[in-house]
TORNULO-861857 format. One record per atom (N, C-alpha, C, O, CB): residue in one letter; x, y, z. Coordinates in steps of 0.02 Angstrom, whole numbers, plus 50000, padded with zeros to 5 digits. Atoms other than C-alpha are relative to their C-alpha. Glycine has a CB too. Example, Ala and Ser with C-alpha at 12.3 -4.5 7.8 and 13.67 -1.06 7.14 Angstrom:
2
A500454994150000
A506154977550390
A500455006050000
A500975005950033
A499505000150062
S499584994149997
S506844994750357
S499615005550037
S499865011050045
S500205002349929
END
This chain:
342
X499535005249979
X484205025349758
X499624994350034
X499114994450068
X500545002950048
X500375005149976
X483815009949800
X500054997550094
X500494999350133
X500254994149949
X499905000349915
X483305002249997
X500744996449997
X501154998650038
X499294994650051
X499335006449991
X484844988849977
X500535004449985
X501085003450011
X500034992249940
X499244995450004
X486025003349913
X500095001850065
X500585001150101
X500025007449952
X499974994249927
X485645013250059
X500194996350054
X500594998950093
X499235003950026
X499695004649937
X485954999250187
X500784999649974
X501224999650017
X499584990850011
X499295003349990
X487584995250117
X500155004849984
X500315004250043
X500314994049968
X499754994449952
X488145011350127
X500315004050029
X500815007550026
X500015000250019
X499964999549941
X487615013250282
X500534995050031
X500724996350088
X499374999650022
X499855006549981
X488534996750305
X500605002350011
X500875002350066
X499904994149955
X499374999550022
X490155002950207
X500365006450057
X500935007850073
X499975002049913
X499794991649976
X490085020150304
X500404995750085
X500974995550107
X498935008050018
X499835003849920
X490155010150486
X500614994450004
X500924993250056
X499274995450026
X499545004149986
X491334997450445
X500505003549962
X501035000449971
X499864992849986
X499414996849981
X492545010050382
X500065004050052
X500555003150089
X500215003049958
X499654998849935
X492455020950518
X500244997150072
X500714999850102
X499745003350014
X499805002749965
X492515009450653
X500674994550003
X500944992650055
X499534998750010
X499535001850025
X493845000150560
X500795003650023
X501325002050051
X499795000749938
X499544993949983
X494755015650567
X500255000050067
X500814999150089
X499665006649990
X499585000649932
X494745016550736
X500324994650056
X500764995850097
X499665002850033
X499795005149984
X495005001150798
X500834999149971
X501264996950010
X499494995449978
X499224999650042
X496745002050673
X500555003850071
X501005002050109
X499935007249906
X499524993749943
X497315019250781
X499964997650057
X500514996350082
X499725008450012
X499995002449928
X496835013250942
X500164993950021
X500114993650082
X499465000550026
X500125005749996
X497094995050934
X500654996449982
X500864990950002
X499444998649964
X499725003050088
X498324993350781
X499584994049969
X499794991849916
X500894996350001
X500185007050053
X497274978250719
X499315002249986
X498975005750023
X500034991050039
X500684999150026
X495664978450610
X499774991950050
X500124986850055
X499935000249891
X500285006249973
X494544965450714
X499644996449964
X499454999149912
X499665000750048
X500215003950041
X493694949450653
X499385000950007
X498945000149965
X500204994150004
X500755000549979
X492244952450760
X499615004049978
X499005003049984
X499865000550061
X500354995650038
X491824967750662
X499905000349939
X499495004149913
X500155004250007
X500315003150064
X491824960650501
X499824995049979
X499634994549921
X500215000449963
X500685006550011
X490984943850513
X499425002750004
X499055001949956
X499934993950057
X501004997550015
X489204952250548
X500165004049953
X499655004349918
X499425005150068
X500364995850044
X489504964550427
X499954996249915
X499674997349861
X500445007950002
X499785003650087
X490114952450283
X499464994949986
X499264994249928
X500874994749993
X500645004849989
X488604938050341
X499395005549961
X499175005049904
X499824998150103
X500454996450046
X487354952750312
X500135005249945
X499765010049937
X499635002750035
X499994995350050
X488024961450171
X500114996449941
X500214999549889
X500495005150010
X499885006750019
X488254942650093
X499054999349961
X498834998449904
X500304994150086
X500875001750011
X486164941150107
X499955004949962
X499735003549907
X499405000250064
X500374992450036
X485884960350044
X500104997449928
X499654996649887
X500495009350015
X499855000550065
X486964955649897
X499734997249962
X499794998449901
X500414998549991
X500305007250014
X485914939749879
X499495003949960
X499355002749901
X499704994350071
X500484997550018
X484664950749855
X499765003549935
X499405002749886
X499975002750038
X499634992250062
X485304967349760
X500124995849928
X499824997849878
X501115004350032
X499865001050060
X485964956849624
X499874993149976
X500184990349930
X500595001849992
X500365005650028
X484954941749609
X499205000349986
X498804996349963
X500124994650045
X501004997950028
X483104950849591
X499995006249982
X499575007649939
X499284999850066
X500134992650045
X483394969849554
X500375003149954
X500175007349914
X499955005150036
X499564996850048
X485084972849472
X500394993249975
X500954991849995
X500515006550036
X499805005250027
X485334957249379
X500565002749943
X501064999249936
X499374996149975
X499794997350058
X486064967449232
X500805000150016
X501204998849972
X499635007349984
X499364994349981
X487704974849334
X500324994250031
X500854995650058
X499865008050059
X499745003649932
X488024956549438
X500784999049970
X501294999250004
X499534991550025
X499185001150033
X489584953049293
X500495005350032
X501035004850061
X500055001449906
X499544994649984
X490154968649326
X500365000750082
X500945002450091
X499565006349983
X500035000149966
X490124967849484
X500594994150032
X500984996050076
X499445000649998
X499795005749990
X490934950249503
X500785001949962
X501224998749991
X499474993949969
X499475000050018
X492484955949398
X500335006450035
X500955007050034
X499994999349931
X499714994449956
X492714972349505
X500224994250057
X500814992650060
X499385007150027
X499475001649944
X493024962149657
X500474993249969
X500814990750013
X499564997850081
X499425003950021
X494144948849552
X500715004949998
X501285003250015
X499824996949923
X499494995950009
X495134964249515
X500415003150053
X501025003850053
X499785004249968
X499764997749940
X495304971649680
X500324991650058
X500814990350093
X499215005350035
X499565007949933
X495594952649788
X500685002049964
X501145005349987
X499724987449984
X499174999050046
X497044952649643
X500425004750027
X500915002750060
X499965002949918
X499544995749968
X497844967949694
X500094998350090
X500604998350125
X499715007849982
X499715000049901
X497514964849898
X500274995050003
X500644995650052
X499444999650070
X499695008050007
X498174946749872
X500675003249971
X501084999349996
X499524993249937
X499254997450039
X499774954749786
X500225005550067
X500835005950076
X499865005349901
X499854993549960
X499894968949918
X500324994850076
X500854995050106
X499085006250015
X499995003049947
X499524955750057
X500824992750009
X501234991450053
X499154997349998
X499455002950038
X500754943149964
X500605000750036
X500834996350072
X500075002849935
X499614997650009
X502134954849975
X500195003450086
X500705006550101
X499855003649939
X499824997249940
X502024959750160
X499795007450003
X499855010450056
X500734999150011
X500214993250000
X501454976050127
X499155001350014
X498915005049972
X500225002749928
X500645003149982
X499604972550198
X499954996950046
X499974990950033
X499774996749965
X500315003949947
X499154967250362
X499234993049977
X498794993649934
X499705007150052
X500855004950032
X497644950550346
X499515004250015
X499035003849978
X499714991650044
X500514995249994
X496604964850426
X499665004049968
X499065005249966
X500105002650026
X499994996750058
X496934975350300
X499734998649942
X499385002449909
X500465000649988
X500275004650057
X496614962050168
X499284997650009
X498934996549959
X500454993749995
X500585003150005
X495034955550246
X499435006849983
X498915006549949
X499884995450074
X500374992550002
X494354975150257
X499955002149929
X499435005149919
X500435006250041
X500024996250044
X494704980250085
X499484994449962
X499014996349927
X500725002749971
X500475004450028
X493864963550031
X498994999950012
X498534997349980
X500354993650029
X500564999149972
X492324967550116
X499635004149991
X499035003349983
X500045000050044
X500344993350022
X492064986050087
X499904998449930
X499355000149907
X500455007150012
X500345001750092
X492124979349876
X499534997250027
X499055000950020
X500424994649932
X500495002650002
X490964967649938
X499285002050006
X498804998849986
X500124996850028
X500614998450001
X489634978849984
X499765006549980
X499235009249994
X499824998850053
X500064994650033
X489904993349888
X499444997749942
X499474992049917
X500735002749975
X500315001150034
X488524994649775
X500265001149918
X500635005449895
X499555002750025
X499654998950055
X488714989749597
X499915006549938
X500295009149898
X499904994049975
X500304995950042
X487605001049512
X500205008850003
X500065013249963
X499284998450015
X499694993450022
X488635016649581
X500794998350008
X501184998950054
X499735007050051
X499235001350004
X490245010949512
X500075008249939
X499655010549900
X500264989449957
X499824996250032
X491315025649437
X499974998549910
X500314993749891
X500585000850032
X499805003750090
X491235023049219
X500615006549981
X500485012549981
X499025000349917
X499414997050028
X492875030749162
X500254997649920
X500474992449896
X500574998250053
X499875003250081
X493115031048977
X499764993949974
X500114989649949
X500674998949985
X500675005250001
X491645019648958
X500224994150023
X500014989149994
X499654998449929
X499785006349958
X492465006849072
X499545001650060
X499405007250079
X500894999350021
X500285000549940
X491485001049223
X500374997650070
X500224999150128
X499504996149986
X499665002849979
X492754991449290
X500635003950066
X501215001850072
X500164997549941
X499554991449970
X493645007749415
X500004996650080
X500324999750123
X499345010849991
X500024999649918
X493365000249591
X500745000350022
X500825002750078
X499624993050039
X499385001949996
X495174997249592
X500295005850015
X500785006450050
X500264996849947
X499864994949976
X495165014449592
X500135005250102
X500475009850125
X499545001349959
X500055001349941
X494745013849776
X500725000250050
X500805003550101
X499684993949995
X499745002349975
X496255006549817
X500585005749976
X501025007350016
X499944993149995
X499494993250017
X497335021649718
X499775004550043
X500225007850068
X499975003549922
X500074992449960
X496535035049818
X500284997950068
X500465002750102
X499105003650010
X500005003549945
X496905023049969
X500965002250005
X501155006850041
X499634990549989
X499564995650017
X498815025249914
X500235006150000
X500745007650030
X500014999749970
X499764995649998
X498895040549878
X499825004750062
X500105010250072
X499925001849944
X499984996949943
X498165045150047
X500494998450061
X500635002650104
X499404999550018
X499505001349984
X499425035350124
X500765003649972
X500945007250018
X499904994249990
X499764996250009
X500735043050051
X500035006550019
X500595008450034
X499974999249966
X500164992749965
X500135061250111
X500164997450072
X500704996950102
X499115003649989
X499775002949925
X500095054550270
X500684998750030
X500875000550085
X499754993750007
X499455000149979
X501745048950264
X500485006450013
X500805008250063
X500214996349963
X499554996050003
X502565062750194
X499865007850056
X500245011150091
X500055000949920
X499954996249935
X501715074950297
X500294999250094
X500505003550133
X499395001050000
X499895001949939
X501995065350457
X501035001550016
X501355002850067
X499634990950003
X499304998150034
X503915067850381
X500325005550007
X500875006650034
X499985000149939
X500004993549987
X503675084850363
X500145004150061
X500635007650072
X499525001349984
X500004998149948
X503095089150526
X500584999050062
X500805002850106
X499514998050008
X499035000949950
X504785078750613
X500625003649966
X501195004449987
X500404990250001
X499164995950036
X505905088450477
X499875008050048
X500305010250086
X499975002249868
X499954993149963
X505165106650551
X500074999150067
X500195004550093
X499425004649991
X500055001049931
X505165099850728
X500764995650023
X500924993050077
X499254995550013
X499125003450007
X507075092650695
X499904994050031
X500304992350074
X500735004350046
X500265007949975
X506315075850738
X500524993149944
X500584987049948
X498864999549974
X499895005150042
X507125067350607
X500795001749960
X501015007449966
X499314999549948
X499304999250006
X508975065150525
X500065004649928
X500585004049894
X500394992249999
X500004998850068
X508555075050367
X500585007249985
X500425013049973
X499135001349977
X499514993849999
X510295085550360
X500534998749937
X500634993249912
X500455000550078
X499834998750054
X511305091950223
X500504992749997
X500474989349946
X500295007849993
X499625006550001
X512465076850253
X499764993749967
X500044990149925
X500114998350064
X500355006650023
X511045063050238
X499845002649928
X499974998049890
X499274997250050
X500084997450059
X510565073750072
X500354998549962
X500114995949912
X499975005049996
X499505003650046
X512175069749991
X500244992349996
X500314989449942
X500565003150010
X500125007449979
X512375052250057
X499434996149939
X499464991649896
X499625000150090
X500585003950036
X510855048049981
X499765001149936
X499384997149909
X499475000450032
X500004999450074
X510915057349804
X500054996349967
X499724996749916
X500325002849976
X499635003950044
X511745044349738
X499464994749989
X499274993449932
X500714997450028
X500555005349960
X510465031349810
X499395002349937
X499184999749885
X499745002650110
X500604995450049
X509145043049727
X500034997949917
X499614994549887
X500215009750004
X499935001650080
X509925042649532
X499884993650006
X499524991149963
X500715001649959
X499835007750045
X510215024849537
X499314997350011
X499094993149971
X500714993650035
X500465003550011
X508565021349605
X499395002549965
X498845000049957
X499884997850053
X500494996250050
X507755034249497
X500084995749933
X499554994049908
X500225009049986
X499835003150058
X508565024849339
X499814995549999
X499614994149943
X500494999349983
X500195005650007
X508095009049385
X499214999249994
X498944995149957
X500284996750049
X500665000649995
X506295012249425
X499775005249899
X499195006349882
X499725004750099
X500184996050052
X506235022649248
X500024993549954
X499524992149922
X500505006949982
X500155004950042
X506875005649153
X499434995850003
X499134993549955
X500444996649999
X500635003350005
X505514997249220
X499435002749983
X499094998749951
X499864997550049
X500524994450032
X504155010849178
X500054998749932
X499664995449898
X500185008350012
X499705000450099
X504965011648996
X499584993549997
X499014994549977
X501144998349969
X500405004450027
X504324994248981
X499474997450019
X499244992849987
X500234996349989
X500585001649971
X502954991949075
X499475006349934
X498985004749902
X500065002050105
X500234995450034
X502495008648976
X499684996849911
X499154996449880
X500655005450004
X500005003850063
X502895000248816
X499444993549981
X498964993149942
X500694997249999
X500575006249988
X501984984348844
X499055000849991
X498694997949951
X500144998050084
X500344998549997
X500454993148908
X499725003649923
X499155003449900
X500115002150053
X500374994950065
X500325004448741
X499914993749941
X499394994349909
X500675008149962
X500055002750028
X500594989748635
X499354994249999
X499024992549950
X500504999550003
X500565003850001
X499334978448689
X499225000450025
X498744996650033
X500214995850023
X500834995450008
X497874990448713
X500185003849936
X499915009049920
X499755006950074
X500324995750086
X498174995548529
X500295005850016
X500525007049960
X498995001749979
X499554994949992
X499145012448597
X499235006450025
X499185012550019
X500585001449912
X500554995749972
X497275017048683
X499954998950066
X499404998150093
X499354998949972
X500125000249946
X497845015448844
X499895005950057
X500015012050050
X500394996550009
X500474995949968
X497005021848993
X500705006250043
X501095002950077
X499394994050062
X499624995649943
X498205038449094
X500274997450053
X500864996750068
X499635004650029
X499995000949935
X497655032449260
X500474992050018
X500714990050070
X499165000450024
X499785007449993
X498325013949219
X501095002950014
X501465001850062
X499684993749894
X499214998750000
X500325020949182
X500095003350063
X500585001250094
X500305004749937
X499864996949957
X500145033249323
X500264994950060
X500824994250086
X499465004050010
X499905006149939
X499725018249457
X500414994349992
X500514990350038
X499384996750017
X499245002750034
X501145009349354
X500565001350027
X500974996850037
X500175002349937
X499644997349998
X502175020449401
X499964999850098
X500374996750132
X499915005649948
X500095000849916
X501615022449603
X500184991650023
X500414990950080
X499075002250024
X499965006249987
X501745002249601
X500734999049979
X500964994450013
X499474995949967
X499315000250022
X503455002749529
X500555004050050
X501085001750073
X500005003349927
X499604996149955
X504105017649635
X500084996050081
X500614995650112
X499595007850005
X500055005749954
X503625005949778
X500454996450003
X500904996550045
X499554996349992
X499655007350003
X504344990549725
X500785000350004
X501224997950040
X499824996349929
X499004999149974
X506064997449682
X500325002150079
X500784999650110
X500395007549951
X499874999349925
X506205004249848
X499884993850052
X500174993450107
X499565005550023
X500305004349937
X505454990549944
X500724993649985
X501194993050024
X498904996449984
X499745004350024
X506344975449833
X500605000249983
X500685002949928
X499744998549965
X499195001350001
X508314972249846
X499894997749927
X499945002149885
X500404993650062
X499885003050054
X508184960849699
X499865003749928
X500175003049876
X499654994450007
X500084994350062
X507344974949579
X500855002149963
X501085002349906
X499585008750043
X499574995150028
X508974983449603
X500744997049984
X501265000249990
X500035006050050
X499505005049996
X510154968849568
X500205002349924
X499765002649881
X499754991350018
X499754998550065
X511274974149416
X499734996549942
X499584999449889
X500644999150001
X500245001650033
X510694960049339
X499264998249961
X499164995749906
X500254998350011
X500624998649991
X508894961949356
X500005010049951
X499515011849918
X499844999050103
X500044992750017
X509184981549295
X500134998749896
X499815000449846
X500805005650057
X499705001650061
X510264974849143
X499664992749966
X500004989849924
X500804999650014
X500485002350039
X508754962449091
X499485003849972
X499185003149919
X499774995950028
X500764992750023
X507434977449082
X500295003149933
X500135002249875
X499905009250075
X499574996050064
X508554987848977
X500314997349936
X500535000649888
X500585002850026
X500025002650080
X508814974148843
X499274999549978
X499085003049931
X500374992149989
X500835000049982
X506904970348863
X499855006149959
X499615006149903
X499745000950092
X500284992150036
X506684990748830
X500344999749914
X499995000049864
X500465008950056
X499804999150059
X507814990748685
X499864995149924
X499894996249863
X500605000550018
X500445006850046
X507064973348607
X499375004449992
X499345007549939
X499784990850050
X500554998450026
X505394980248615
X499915008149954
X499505010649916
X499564999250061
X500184991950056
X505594997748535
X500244999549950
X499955001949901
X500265007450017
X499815000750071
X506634993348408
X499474994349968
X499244996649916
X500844997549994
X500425003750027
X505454978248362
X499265005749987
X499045008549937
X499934993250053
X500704996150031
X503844987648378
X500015010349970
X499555014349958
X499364999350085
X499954993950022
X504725004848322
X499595004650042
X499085007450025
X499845000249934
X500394994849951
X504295014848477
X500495004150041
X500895000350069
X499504996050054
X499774994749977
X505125029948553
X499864996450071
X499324994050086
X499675007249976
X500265001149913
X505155025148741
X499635005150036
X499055004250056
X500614999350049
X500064995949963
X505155041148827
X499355003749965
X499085007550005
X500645003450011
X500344996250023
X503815048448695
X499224997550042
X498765001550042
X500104999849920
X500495003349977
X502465036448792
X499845005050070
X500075002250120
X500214991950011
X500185000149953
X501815047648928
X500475003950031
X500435002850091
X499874994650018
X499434997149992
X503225057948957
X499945004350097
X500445006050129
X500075005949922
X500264998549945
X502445064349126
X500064993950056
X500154995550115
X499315002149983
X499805004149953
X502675047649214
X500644998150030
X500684994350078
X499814995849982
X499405000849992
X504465048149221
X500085006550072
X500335005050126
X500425001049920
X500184993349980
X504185065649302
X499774997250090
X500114998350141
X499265003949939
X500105001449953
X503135057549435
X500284995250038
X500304995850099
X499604999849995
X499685004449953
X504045041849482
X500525003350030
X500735001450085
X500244994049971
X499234998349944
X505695053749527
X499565003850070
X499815004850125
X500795007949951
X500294995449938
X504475063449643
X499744995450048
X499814996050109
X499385005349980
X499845005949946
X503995047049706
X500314997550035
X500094995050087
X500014996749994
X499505003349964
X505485041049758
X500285004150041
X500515002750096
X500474997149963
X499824994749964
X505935056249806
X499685000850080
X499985002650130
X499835005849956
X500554998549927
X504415056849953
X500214994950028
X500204995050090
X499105000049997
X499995004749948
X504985038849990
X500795000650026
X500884996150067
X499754992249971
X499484996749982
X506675045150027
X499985005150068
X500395005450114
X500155003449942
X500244992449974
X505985060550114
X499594994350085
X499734994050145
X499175006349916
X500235003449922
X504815048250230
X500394995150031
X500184992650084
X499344996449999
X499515005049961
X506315036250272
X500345001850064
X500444998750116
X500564998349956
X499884994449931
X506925049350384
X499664999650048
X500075000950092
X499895006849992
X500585000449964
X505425047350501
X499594992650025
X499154992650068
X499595003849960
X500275007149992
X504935028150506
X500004997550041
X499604992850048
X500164996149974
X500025004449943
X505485023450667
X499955005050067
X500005011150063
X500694994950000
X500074998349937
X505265026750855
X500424996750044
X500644991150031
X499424999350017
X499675004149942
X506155022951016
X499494998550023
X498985000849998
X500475002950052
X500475001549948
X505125015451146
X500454996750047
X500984993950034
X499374995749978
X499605005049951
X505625007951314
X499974991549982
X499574988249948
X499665001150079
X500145008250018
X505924989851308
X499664998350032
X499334993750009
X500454995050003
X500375005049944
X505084984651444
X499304999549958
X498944994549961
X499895003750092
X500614998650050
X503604991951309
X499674994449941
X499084993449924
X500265006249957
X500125004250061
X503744979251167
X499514996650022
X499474994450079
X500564995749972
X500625004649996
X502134970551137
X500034997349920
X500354999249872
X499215004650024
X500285005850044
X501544958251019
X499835004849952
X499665010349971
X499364994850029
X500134995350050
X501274965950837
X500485003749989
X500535005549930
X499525003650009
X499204992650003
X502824978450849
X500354997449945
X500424991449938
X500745000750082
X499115002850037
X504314978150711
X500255001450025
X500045005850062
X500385001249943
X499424996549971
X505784981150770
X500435002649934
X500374999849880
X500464994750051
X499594998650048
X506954989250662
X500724994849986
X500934990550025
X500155007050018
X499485004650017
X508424980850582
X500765001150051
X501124997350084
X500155001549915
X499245000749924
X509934987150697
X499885000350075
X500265000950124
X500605007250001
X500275003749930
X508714982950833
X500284996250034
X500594995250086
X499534996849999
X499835010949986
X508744963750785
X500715000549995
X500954995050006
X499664992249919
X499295002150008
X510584966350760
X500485000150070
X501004996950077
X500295004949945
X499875000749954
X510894970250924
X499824994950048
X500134992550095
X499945004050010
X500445004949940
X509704959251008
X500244992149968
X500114987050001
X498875001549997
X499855007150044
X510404943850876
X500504998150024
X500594992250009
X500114999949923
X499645000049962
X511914945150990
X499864998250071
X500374998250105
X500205004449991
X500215003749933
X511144938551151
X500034991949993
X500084989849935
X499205002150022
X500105007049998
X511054920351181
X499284998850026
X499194992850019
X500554996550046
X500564999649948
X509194922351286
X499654997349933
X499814999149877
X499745008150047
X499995003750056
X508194909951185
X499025003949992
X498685006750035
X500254989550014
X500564997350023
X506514914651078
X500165007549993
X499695011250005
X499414998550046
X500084994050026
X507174931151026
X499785000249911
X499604994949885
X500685003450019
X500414999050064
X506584938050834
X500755000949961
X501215004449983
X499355007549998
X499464999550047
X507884935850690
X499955007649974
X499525011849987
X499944994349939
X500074994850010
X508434949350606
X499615003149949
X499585001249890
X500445001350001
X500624997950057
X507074960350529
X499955005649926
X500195011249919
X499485003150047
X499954995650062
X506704966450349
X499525005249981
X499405008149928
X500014996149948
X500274993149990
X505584978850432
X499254997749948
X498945001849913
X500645007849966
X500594999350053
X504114972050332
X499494996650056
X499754995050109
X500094995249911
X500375003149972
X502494964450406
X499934990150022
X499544986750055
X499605002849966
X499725005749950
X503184948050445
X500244998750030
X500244993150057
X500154997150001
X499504999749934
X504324952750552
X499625002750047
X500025005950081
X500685004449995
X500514998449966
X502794957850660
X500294994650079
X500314988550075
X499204998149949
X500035004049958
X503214951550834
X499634996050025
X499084998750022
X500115001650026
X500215005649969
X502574935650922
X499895002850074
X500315006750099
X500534993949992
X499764999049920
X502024937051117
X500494997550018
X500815000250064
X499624998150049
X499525002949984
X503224925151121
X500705004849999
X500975006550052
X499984994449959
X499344997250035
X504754933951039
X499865006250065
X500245007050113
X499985002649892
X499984993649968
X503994950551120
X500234997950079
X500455003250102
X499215004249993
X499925004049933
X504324941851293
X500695000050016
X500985000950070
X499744992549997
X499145001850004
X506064938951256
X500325007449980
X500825009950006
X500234993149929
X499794992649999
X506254956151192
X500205004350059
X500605008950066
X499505003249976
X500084994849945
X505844961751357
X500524998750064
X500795002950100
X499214999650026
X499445006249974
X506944948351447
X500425002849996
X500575006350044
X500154993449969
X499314997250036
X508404953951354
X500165006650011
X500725008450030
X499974999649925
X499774992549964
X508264972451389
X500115002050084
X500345007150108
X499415004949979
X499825001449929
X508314967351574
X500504996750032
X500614995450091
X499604997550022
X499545004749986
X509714957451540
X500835007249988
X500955012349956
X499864991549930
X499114996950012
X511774963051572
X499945005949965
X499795011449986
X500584994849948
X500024999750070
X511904966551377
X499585003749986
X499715007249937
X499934994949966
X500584998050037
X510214973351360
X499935006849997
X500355010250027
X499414997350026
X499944991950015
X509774991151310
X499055001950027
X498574998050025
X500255002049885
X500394997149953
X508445001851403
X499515001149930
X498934999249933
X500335006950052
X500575000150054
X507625005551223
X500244996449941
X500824994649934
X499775007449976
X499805001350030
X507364998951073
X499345005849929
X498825009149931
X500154992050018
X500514996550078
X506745005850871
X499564996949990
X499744991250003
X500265000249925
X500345001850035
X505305000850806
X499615005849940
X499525011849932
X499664996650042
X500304994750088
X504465004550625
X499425004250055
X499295004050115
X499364992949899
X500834996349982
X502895014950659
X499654998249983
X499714994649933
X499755005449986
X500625004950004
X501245009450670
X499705004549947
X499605010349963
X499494998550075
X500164996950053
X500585014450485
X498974999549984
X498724995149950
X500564996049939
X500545002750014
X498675015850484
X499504997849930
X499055000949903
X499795003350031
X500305002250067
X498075007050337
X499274998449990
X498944999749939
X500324994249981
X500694998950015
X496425003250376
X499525005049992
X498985003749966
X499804997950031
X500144992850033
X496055024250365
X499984998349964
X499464995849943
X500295005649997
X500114997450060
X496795025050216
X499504995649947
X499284997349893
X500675001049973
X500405003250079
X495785010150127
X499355003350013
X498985004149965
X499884989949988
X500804998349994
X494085017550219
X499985007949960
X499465008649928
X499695000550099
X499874996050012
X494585034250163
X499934998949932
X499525002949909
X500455001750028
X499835003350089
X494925025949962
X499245000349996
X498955005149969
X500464990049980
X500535001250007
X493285019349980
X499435004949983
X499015004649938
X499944997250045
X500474994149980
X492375035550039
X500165003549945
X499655005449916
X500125004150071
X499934995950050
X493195045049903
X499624999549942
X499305003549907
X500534999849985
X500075002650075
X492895034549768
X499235002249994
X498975005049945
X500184990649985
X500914997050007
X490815037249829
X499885005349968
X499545006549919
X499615002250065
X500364992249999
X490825054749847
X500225002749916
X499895007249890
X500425006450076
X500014997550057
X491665056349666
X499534996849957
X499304999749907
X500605000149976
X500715002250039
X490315044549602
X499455007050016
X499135010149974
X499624991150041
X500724996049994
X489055056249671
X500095006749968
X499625009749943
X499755001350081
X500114995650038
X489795070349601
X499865002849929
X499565007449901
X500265001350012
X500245000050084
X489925065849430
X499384999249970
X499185000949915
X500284995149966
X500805001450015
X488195060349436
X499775006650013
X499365007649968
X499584994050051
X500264994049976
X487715076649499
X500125005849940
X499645009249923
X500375001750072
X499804997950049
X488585085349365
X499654996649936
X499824998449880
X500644999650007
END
């Protein structure tokens, strides 16, 4: 291995774990810990792939096009702290190119990174889920079970029309040699979205897919469900976990507590949208823009000291994302090294 692999790393190893902790202890990834590492891992690169691995720099250059793309879409969407976004940009940056995963003679896998990153999030959730369902922490009773069946089919159906053609699409314009891992993370990006996105599940948004599905199979003479028949399988188990971790998402805390960074939950702001006390936070859609202000948080605190005001309030939970991308990262190594080893 080369000296410049081995520094960066060493590089990658330190600025995810300290990443990490700074996330749990902190909630925020800091700037001050990834300007020096991005300055010198900027020069290494200078180095690595302008005098010894000239061969791999394309490759290299379209892995992190691929990955900004997705953190720019993630970050986009509110689902991504800038911390988050500047971290995952950084660890591609100094991952070395020459031990990128080749998957079905593609080189192109760093992206992969960001699936293991997912799917460790997810565990995380659902265990953290888990542990408030056996510890009766959380509302998960035969009541909310039926309540929410319904919730379940319709948003199982909807997230299946979009699969169907995303499915479709995908087989058609890779020639019908498309890659497993691509429909799977199709499918995790979809199970997402319908849940996250009101507008997915807008009748008329549902009842454009499903002409969409039925235009394209009858035109290109394709069975829908015969595509992969296993992804359908996994998105209901998807939705199912994000169901399962909805139960668990929020916390009380005292008010006097609220600090800067916090969400509040939505029948928080609905209570607190009822004060007149000025600089409070509209009401929130629980996503990372509704991230409090010192300002706002100030008034939060105001307000719970006020008449009207309430001794606690909900907020989301603090989700550590910079783990799971250092964690993505680390994986993705150690299965490079094994396959090589093998």
């Amino acid at each position: 291995m080369h000296i410049c692999e081995i520094i960066l790393i060493l590089l990658l190893t330190y600025t995810g774990v300290y990443a990490s902790f700074t996330d749990i202890r902190y909630g925020i990834v800091k700037n001050i810990e990834l300007i020096p590492v991005a300055a010198i891992g900027t020069a290494i690169d200078i180095i690595y792939y302008g005098v010894y691995v000239r061969d791999v720099t394309l490759d290299f250059i379209i892995n992190m096009l691929l990955v900004l793309a997705v953190l720019i879409f993630l970050y986009s969407t509110h689902s991504f702290a800038g911390g988050d976004l500047k971290l995952g940009i950084v660890m591609s940056m100094i991952y070395p190119a020459r031990l990128y995963i080749v998957y079905r003679h593609s080189i192109y896998t760093l992206i992969f990174a960001l699936g293991f990153a997912f799917i460790y999030g997810y565990i995380w959730l659902v265990g953290d889920s888990a542990i408030a369902f056996f510890r009766k922490k959380n509302k998960t009773k035969s009541t909310y079970a039926k309540q929410y069946l319904i919730r379940f089919v319709i948003m199982y159906f909807t997230a299946s029309m979009y699969v169907m053609l995303m499915s479709m699409l995908l087989t058609i314009f890779s020639d019908g040699k498309i890659h497993d891992w691509i429909l799977w993370l199709a499918c995790l990006c979809v199970a997402w979205l319908v849940r996250r996105e009101k507008l997915l599940r807008k009748w008329y948004m549902i009842l454009m897919v499903m002409v969409c599905d039925i235009i394209v199979a009858i035109t290109w003479k394709i069975i829908p469900f015969s595509i992969s028949p296993g992804t359908y399988l996994f998105t209901g188990a998807l939705i199912l976990c994000q169901m399962f971790i909805s139960t668990n998402l929020y916390e009380d805390i005292r008010t006097e507590d609220v600090a800067a960074g916090m969400i509040l939950s939505t029948a928080s702001t609905v209570s607190i949208s009822q004060s007149r006390i000025s600089g409070l936070p509209g009401i929130s859609s629980e996503s990372l823009k509704n991230r409090l202000t010192e300002d706002e948080a100030a008034s939060v605190r105001k307000w719970g000291k006020s008449e009207k005001g309430k001794g606690s309030v909900a907020i989301v939970k603090k989700i550590p994302f910079a783990l799971f991308i250092a964690l993505g990262y680390f994986t993705y190594l150690i299965v490079w090294v094994l396959l090589n080893e093998i």
